[in-house]
FIDO-579116 format. One record per residue (C-alpha): residue in three letters; x, y, z. Coordinates in steps of 0.2 Angstrom, whole numbers, plus 5000, padded with zeros to 4 digits. Layout:
# FIDO-579116
alaXYZ
...
***
This chain:
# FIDO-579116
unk498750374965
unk499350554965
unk501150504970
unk501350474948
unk500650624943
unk501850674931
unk503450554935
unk504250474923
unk504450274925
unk505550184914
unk505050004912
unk506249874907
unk505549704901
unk506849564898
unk506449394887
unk505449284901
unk503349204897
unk502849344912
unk503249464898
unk501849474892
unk501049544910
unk502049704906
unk500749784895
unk499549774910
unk500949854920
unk500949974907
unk499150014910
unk499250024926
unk500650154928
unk499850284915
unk498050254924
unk498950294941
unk499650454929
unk501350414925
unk502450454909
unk502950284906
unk504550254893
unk504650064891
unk506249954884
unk506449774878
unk507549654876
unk507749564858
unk507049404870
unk505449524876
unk505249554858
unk504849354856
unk503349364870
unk502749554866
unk502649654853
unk503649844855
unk501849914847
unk500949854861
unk501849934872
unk501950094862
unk499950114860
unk499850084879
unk500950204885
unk500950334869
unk502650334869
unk504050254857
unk504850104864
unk506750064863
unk507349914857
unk509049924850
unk510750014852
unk511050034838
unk509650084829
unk510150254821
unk508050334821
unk508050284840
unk509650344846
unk509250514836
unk507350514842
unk507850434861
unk509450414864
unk510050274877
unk510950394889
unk509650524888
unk508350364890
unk509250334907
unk509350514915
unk507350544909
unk506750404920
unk506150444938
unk506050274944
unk506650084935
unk505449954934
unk506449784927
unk504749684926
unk505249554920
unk506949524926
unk507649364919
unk509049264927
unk510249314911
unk509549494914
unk510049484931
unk511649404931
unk512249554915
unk511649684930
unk512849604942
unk514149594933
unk514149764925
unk513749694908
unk513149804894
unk513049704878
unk511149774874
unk510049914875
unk509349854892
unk510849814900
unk511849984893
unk510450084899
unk510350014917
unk512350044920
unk512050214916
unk510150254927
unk510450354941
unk508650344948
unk508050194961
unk508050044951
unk506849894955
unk506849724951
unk505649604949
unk506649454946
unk505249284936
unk505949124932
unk505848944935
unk505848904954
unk507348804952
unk508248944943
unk507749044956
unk508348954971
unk510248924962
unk511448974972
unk512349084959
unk510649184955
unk510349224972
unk512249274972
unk511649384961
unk510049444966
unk511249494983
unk512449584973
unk511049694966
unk510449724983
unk512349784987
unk512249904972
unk510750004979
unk509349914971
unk507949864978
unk507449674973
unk505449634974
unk505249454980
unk504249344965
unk502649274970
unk502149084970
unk501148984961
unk500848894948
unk502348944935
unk502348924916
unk503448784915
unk502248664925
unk503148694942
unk502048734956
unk503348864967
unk504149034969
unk504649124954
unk503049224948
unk502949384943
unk502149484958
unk500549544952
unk500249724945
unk499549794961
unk501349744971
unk502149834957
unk501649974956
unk501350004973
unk503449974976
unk503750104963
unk502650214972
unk503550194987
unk505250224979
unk504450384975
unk504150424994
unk505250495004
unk505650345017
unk505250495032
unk504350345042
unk505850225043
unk506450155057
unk504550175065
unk503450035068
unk501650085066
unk500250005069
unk498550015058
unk496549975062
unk495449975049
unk493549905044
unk491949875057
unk491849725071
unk490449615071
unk489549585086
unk488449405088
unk486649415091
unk486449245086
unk487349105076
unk486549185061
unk486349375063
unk487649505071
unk487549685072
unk488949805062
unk489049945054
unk489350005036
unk491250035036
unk492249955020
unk494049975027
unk494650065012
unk495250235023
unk496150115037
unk496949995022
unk497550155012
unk498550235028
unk499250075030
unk499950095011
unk500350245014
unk501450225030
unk502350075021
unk502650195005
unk503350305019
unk504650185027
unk503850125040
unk503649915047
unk501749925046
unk500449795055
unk498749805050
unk497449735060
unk495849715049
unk493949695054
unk493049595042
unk493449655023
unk493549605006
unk495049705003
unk496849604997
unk498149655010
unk499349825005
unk501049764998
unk502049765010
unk500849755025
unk500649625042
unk498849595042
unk498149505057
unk496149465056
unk495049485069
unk492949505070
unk492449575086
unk492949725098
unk493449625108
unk494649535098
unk495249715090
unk495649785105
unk496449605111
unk497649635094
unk498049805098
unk498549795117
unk499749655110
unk500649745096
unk500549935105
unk501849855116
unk503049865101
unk502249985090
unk502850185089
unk501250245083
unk499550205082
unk498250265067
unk496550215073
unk495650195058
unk494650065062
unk492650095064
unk492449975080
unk490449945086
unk490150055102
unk488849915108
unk488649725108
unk487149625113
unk487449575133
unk486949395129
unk487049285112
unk485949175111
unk486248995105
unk485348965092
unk484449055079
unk483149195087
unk481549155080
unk480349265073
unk478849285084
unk477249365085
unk477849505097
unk479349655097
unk481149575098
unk481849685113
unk483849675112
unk484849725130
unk486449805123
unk488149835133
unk489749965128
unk490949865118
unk492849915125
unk493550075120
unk495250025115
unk495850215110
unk495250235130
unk496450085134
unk497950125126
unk498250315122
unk498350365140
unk499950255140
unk500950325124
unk502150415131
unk503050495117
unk502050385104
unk501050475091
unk499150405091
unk497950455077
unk496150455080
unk494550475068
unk492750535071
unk491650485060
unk489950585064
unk488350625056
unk487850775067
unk489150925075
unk490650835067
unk491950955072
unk491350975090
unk491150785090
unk492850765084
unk493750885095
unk492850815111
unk493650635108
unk495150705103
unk495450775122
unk494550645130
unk495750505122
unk497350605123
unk497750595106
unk498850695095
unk497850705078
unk496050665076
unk495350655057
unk493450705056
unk492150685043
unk490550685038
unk489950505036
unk488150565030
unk488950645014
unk488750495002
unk490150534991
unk491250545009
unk490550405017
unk490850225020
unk490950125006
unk491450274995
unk493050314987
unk493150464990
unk493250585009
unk493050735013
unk494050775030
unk494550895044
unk496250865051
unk496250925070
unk497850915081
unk498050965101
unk498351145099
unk496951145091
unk497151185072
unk496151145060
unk496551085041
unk494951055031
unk495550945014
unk494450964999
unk493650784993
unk494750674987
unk495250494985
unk495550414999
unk497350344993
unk497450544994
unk496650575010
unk497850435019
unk499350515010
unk498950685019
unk498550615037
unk500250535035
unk501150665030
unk500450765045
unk501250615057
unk502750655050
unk502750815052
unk502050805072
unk503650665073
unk505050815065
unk504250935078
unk504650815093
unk506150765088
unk506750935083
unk506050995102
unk507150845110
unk508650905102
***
């Protein structure tokens, strides 16, 4: 999570039971490398300790006004223009109603009038508080303002309810505060994502796949949606949770991918093939469970369909991203597809490389466009590696737009 690296995210935590989840969004933003400054409301202060919040992010936490040591050592206007980004997490219905109204009777609510960085808010609160008619008044009058207002979850809520009004969970938020670091370069495009193997039936039992995770397709999908873009993902089977933000559609077989694909390519403006789909099926499945006998088992395999075959021909202007994964003569390998599919950009690696494989973390790549150019990338996280192929689409989608004009 790169994209943190030496920002500076200022948390706000207002006087709701979810206030005790901000420590863990504490953790989570210093882990992903931010400098994290964090306020509270005197009602924060009933559910969370400022110490808490201080040990976690090693710096001092504001709490009042008027407080002579803070305003020497911090400084509420000075608290305001240090701040990257604002995460109001939680943001209680009184919290919410002071930002609309322009009220500045605390710490808080005087420091967010005088933020000029994005400011996000995660409203948590009893679902019928949440579904009033003045608080979503509100709620629409901070989306007037410029702020962007992250949707609470459901669930089972504090008060007993079952219902909308939890805190989103750690993961949502910090990934919207990555994305209000991202320039929205993507917006307006509709791009579509494959990610993770196919499973093709021998039997009721057994199938044949391939070692493929998902990670590298799920983390360009993240990364398009940080960069602005309307993003469906259509997932082999994974055990990953979906990106924030993300259409997922499930599928299992080739077959059913390329089914998906053909469907959305109709409305989609670009296509990152990230997908690792099995090249063969078994011509027949049998069935019931094949049994095991005294002999060989002897399998007759067919090709499974080659969706970049099926649908990059007919791009037209569209940007399509492929991948090679090889063992042997990746970059020959790589280049090979890349002509015989049409594409724009292929991404090759080295599958054999344990630490750049699948299931790994980690990837080592090479970034190959038409023209033939070549950009090898160091190993890094895949988060880092999807970051990088997207920022080349955006840069292949300036060039044609700048050759249009």
């Amino acid at each position: 999570m790169s994209r943190l690296e030496g920002r500076t995210v200022l948390l706000a935590v207002s006087g709701g039971i979810a206030a005790y989840k901000a420590a863990e969004v504490v953790r989570a933003l210093v882990r992903a490398g931010a400098r994290v400054r964090a306020m509270m409301t005197r009602g924060a202060q009933q559910f969370l300790t400022p110490l808490t919040l201080q040990v976690l992010s090693g710096q001092p936490v504001a709490t009042d006004t008027f407080d002579l040591a803070q305003e020497s050592e911090i400084g509420h206007i000075r608290l305001a223009e240090s701040a990257d980004v604002v995460l109001v997490a939680p943001a209680t219905a009184n919290l919410v109603a002071k930002l609309a109204h322009g009220l500045a009777d605390d710490l808080v609510s005087t420091v967010l009038l005088a933020v000029r960085a994005p400011v996000l808010v995660a409203p948590a609160m009893n679902a019928h508080m949440w579904e009033n008619a003045i608080v979503q008044r509100n709620l629409q009058a901070l989306r007037a303002a410029g702020m962007r207002v992250i949707e609470p979850a459901e669930g089972f809520l504090a008060c007993g309810y079952e219902g909308i009004g939890r805190l989103p969970d750690v993961e949502v938020l910090v990934a919207e505060v990555r994305k209000a670091l991202t320039p929205a370069d993507l917006s307006g495009e509709r791009v579509l994502v494959t990610a993770g193997p196919t499973r093709e039936a021998l039997d009721p039992v057994r199938f044949l796949s391939n070692r493929s995770t998902g990670k590298m397709g799920f983390a360009l999908a993240a990364a398009a949606w940080r960069h602005g873009a309307e993003v469906t993902l259509v997932a082999g089977p994974v055990q990953l949770p979906t990106p924030a933000g993300v259409r997922r559609i499930d599928v299992t077989t080739a077959a059913e991918m390329r089914a998906a694909v053909e469907t959305e390519w109709a409305t989609a403006t670009m296509l990152l093939m990230g997908a690792a789909v099995a090249d063969f099926r078994p011509a027949r499945v049998a069935e019931q469970k094949i049994k095991k006998g005294a002999g060989r088992l002897r399998l007759d395999l067919e090709p499974t369909a080659d969706i970049l075959g099926a649908v990059a021909p007919h791009k037209g202007a569209r940007i399509v991203v492929g991948f090679a994964a090889e063992t042997t003569e990746v970059l020959a390998g790589a280049e090979r597809k890349l002509r015989e599919k049409q594409l724009d950009l292929i991404v090759a690696n080295d599958v054999s490389r344990p630490d750049a494989g699948f299931a790994a973390d980690t990837n080592a790549v090479t970034l190959i466009d038409r023209e033939g150019n070549r950009e090898k990338l160091p190993l890094l996280s895949k988060d880092e590696v999807a970051e990088r192929v997207v920022e080349r689409v955006v840069a292949l989608r300036a060039a044609r737009a700048a050759a249009a004009s």
